[in-house]
C-alpha positions as CSV (number, residue, x, y, z in Angstrom):
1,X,-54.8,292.2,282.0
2,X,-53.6,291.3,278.3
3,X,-52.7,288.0,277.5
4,X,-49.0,289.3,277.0
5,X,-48.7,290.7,280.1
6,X,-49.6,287.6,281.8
7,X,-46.8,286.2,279.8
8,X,-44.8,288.5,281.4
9,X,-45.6,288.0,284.7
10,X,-45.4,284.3,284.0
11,X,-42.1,284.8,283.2
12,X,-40.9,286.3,286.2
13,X,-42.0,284.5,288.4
14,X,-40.5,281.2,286.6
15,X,-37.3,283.2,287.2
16,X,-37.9,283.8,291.0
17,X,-39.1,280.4,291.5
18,X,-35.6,278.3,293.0
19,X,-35.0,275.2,291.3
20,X,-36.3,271.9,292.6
21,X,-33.0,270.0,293.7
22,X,-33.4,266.6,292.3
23,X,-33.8,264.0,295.3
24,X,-31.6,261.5,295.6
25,X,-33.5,258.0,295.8
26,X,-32.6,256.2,299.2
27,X,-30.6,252.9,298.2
28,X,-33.2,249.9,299.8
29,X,-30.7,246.6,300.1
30,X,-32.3,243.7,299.0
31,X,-32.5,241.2,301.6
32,X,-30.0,238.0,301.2
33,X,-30.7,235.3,299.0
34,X,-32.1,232.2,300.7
35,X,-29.6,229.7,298.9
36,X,-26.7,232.0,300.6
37,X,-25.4,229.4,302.5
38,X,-25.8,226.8,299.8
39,X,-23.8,228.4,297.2
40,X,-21.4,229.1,300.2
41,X,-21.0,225.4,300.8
42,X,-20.0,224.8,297.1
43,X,-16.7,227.1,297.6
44,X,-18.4,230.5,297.0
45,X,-17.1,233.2,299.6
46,X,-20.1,235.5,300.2
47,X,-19.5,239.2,300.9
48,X,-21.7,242.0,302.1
49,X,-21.8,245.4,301.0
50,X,-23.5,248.4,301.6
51,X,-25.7,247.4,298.5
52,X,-26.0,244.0,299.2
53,X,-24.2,240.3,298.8
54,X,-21.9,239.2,296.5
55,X,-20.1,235.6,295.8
56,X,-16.5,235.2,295.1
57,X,-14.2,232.4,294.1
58,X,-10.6,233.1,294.2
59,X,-8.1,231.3,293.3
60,X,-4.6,231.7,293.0
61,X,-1.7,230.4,290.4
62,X,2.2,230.3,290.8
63,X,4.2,232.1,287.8
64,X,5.1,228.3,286.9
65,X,1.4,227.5,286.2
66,X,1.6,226.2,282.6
67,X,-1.7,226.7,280.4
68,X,-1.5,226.7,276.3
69,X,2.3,226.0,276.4
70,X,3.7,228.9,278.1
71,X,4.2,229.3,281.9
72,X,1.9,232.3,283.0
73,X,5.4,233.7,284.2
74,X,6.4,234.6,281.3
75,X,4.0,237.6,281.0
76,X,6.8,239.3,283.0
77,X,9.1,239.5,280.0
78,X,6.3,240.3,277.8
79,X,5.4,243.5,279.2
80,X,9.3,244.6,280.1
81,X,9.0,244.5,276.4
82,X,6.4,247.0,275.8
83,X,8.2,249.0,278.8
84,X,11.3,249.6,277.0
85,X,9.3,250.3,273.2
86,X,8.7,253.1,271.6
87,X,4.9,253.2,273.0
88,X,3.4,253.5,269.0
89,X,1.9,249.5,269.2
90,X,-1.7,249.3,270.9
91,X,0.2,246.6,273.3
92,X,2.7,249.3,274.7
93,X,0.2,249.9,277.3
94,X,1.7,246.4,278.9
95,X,2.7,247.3,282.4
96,X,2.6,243.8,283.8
97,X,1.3,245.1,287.5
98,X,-1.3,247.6,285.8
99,X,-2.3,244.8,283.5
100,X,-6.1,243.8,284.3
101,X,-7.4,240.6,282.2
102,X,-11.2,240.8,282.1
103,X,-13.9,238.8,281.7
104,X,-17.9,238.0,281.6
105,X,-20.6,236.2,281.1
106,X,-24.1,237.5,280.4
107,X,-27.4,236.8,280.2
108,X,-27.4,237.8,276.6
109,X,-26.0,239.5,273.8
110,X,-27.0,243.0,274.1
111,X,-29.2,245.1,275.2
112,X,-30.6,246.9,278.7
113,X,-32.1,243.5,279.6
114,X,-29.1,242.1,279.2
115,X,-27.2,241.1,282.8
116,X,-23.7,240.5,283.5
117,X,-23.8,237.4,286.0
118,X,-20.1,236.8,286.4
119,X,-16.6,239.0,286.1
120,X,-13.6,237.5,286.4
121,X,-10.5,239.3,286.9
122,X,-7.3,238.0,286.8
123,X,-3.9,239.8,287.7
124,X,-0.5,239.7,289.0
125,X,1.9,241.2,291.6
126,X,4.7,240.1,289.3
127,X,5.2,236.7,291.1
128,X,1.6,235.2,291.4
129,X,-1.4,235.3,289.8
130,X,-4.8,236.1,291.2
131,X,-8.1,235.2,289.5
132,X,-10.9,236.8,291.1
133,X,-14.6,235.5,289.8
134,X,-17.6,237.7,291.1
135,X,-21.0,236.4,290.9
136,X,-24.6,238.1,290.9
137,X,-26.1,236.9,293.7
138,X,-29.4,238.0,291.7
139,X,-30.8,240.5,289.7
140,X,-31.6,242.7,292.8
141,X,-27.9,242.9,293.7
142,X,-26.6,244.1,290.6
143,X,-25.8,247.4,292.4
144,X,-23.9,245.5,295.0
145,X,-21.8,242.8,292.4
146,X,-21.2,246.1,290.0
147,X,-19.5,248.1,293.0
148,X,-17.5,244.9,294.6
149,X,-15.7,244.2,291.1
150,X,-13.7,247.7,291.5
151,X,-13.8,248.3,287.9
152,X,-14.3,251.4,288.8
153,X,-11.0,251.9,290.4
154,X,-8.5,254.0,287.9
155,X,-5.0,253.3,286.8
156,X,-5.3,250.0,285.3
157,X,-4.9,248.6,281.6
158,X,-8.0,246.3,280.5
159,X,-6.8,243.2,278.4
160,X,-9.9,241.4,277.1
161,X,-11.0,239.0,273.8
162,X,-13.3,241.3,271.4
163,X,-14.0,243.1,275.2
164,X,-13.9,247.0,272.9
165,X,-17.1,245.6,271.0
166,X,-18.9,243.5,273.7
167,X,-18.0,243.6,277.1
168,X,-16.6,246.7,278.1
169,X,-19.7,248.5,276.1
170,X,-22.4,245.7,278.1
171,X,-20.4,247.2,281.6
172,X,-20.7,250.3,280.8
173,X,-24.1,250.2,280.1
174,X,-25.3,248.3,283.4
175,X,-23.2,250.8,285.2
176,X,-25.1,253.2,284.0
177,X,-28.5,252.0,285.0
178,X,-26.9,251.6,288.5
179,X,-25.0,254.8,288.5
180,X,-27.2,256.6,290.8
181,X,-25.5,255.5,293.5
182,X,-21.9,253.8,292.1
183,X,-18.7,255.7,291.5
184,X,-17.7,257.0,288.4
185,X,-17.3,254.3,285.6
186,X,-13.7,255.8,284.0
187,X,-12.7,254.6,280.4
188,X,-9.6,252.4,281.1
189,X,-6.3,252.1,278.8
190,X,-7.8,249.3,277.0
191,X,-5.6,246.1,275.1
192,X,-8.3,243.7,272.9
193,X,-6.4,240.3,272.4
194,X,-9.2,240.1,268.9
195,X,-8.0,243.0,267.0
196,X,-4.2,241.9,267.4
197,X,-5.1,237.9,266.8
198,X,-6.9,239.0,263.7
199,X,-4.1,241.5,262.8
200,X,-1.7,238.7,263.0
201,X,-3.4,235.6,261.8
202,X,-5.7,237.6,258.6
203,X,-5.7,234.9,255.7
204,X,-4.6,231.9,258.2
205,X,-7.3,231.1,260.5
206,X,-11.0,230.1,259.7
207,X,-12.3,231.2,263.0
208,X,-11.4,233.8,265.5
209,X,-13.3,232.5,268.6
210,X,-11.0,232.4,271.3
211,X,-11.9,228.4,271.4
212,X,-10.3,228.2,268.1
213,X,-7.4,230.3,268.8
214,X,-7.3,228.4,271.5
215,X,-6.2,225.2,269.5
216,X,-4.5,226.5,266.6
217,X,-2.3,228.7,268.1
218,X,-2.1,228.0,271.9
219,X,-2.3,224.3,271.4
220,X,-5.0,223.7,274.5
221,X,-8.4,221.6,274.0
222,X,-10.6,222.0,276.2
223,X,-11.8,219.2,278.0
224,X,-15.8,218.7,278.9
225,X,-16.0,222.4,278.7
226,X,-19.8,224.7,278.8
227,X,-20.9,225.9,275.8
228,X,-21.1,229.4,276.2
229,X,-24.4,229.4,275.3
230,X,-25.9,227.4,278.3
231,X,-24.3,229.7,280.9
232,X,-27.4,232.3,280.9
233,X,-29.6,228.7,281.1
234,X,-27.4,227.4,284.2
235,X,-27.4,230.8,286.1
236,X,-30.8,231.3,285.8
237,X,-31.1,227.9,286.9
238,X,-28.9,228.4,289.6
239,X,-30.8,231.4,291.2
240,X,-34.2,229.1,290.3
241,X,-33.1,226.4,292.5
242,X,-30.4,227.9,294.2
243,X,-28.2,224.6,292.9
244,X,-24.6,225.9,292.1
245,X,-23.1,222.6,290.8
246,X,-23.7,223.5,286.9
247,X,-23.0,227.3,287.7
248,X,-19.2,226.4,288.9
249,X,-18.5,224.8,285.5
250,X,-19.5,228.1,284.4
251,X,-17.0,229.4,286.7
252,X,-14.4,226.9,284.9
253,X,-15.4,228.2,281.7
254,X,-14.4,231.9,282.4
255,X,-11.7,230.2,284.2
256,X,-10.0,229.0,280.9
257,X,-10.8,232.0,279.1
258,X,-9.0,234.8,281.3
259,X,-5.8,232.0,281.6
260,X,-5.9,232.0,277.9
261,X,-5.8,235.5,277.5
262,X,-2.7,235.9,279.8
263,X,-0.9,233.4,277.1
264,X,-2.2,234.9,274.2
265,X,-0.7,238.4,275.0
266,X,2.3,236.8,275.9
267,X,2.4,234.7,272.6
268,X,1.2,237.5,270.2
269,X,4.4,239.7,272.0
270,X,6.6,237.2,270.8
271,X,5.6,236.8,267.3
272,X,5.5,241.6,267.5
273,X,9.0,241.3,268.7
274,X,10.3,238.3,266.7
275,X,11.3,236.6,269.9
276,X,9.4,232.6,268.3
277,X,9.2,232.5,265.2
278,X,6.1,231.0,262.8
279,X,6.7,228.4,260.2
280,X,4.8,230.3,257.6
281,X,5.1,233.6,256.2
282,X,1.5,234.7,257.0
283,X,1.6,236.1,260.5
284,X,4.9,237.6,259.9
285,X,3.5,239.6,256.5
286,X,1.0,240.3,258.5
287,X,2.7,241.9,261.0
288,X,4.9,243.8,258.8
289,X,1.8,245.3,257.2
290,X,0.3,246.3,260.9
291,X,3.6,248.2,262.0
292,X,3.4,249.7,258.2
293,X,-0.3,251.0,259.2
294,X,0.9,252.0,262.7
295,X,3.4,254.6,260.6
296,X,6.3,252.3,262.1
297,X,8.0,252.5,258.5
298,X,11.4,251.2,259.3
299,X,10.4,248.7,261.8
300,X,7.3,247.4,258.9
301,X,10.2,247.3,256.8
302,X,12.7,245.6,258.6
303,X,10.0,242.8,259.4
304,X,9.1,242.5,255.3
305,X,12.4,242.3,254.5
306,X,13.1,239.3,256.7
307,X,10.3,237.7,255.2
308,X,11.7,237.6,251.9
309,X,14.8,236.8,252.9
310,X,13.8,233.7,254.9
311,X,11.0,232.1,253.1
312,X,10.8,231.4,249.0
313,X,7.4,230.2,248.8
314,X,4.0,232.8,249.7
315,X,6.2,235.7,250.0
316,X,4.1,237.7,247.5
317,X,2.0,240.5,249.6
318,X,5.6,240.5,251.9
319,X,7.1,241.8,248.5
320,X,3.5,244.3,247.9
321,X,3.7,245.6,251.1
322,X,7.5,246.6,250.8
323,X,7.0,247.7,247.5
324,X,4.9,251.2,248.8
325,X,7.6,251.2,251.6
326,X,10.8,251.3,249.5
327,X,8.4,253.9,247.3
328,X,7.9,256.4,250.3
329,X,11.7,256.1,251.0
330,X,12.5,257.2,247.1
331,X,13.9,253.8,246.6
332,X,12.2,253.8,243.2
333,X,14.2,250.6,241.9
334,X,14.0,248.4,244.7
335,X,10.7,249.3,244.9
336,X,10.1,248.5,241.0
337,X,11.5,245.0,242.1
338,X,9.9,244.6,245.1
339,X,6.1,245.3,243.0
340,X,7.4,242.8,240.0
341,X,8.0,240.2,242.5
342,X,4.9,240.6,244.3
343,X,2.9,240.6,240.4
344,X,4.7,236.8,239.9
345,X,3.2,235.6,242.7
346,X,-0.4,234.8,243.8
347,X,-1.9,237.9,245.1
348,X,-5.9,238.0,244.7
349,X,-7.0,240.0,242.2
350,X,-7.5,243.9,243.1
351,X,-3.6,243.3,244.8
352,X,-2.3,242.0,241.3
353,X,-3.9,245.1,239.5
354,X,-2.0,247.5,242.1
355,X,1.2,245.9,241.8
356,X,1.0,246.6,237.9
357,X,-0.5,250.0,238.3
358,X,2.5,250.7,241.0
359,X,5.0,249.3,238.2
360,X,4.0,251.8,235.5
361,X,3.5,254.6,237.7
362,X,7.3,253.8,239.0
363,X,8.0,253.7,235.4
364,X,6.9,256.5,233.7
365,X,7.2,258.6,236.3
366,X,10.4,258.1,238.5
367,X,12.6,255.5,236.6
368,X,11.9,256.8,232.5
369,X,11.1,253.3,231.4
370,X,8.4,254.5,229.0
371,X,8.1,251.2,227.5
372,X,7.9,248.7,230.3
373,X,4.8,251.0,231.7
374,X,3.1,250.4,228.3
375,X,3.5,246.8,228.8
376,X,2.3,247.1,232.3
377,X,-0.6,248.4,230.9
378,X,-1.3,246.2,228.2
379,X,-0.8,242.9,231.0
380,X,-3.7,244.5,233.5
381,X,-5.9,245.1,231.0
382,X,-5.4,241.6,229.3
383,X,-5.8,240.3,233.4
384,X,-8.9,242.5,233.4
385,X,-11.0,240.3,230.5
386,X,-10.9,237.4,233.2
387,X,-11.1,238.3,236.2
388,X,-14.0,237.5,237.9
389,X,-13.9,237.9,241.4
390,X,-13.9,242.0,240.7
391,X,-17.7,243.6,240.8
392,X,-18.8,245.1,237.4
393,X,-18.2,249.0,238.5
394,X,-15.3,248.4,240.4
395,X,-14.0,246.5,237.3
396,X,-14.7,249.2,234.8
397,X,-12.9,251.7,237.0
398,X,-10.1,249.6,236.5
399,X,-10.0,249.5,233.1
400,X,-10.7,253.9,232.8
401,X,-7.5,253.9,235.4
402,X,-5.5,252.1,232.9
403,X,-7.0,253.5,229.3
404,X,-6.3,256.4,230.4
405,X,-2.8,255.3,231.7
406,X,-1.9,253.4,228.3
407,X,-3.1,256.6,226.1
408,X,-0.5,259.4,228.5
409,X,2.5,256.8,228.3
410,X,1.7,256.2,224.3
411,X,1.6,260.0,223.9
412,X,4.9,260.3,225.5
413,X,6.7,258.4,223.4
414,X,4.9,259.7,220.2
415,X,2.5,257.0,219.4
């Protein structure tokens, strides 16, 4: 037979030949650890599952419960907020009884090594609150601690602290070396506290870890708290020895975060929705600039505005910002003022260059002021001799813009 025929025949009978059905790998439940009762003792429930055991502390808070200042209460008025907007801010997903703050603690940074010992989850019925804190009994019953958690469940909005870039991404991937026998992981509506903290606070806070937020804007200092470093140490301790005292100051750690980010949403709502107010024009420019980027023009607007109405000093990227608003709305002169002011002030460098390349485009193209675009010219590129912050190509790129500016506006007017 010819080699070609064999192929052939090879063929066919590859085609005839039914598919092996992958076998599904019989789930063996690892047997209980032998400091069970030990870690129940210390205040940890243990639960059973079809995949094996579990810990839990639970603990409840009344609406009154005050932590960073505000009562955790006031999350109700919060989200009726979000309820009644028009749903264009990332926070309009804040329907307080679908609202699930999330937590964990790992046993490193990244990776498939990388174990999630403890989840807390903490949520409301729209009196109480209810802080649930799973635990990893050990390694063997990650199946068991993943499945118990519920994160799994649909229909409920994640709130977390920098949770898009670290933990959701760290669940999802242990769910998926577990997911031959969990339920479907779904991707949740999800809220990060970071992105809107660094929205708001950009230019006014040294450090965005939530410890720091923590103190400048919540006002709470932790007392003889974990580093957040130790806590792989202690659990792995903890499972060593089967000694929970260190591992429940963990607990209290995750604890403080998951209360904090229940008044940080509530606090960052009330700056969005002007409802406190900041002593500084910062946050508020900030904000202004975020709706602006969201395409919420009149509402980026409005907030501007106020800013320049209220305060007189630092109001110079207010005026920037509102400058390319008043622009898109054909406002040409109040926009021409809007850039001057923002040029007198103290912008950094590549801002300061925009505002005067916004002036004499205004200038020679919408308002006829031939002249006062020629000066414009004349002041960026004097600006552009010492500036030294600006990188050599970005710099010359500059000066071509406005060469080649200064040489059209001369031609107009016959020079």
């Amino acid at each position: 037979m010819s080699y070609e025929n064999r192929l052939m025949q090879m063929k066919k009978m590859l085609k005839k030949a039914p598919a092996e059905k992958m076998k599904e790998t019989a789930f063996k439940k690892p047997p209980v650890p032998e400091y069970a009762e030990r870690w129940a003792s210390a205040g940890l429930v243990r639960i059973d599952n079809q995949f094996g055991t579990v810990f839990l502390k639970r603990t409840h808070y009344q609406a009154d419960t005050v932590h960073g200042g505000l009562a955790l209460g006031k999350l109700e008025e919060a989200a009726s907020v979000w309820s009644g907007s028009d749903g264009i801010h990332p926070f309009a997903e804040g329907d307080e009884k679908k609202l699930l703050f999330f937590d964990t603690e790992t046993t490193g940074l990244k990776g498939t090594g990388s174990l999630i010992f403890m989840a807390g989850l903490l949520t409301t019925d729209g009196y109480d609150f209810t802080l649930d804190q799973y635990v990893l009994a050990d390694p063997a019953h990650e199946t068991a601690f993943l499945f118990e958690t519920g994160l799994w469940k649909p229909g409920r909005t994640i709130v977390t602290y920098n949770g898009k870039s670290f933990d959701w991404p760290q669940l999802h991937t242990r769910w998926t070396m577990n997911r031959e026998h969990l339920p479907k992981l779904h991707d949740p509506t999800h809220i990060d506290l970071l992105q809107g903290t660094r929205r708001i606070w950009k230019g006014g806070l040294e450090s965005f870890s939530l410890k720091s937020v923590e103190e400048e804007v919540l006002g709470f200092h932790r007392e003889d708290d974990v580093p957040g470093f130790l806590a792989p140490i202690i659990y792995t301790d903890a499972v060593r020895s089967g000694n929970p005292d260190l591992l429940l100051r963990v607990l209290r750690h995750n604890e403080w975060d998951l209360l904090s980010l229940v008044t940080l949403f509530t606090r960052l709502t009330g700056l969005l929705m002007k409802e406190n107010e900041e002593e500084t024009p910062l946050p508020h420019t900030n904000i202004g600039k975020w709706f602006g980027d969201l395409k919420a023009y009149e509402k980026s607007r409005e907030v501007l505005e106020e800013v320049t109405n209220v305060f007189f000093d630092e109001t110079d990227e207010a005026y920037y910002y509102l400058g390319f608003l008043l622009k898109k709305e054909q406002r040409y002169k109040d926009a021409e003022s809007a850039f001057l002011q923002a040029y007198k002030g103290g912008l950094d460098e590549g801002k300061t260059l925009q505002a005067l390349e916004e002036l004499a485009k205004l200038q020679e193209h919408r308002l006829g002021k031939l002249p006062e675009a020629e000066m414009n010219c004349l002041r960026a590129a004097g600006l552009l001799k010492n500036m030294k912050a600006l990188k050599p190509a970005r710099k010359e790129r500059w000066q071509q813009r406005f060469e080649k500016r200064l040489a059209r506006v001369r031609r107009k007017q016959g020079k």
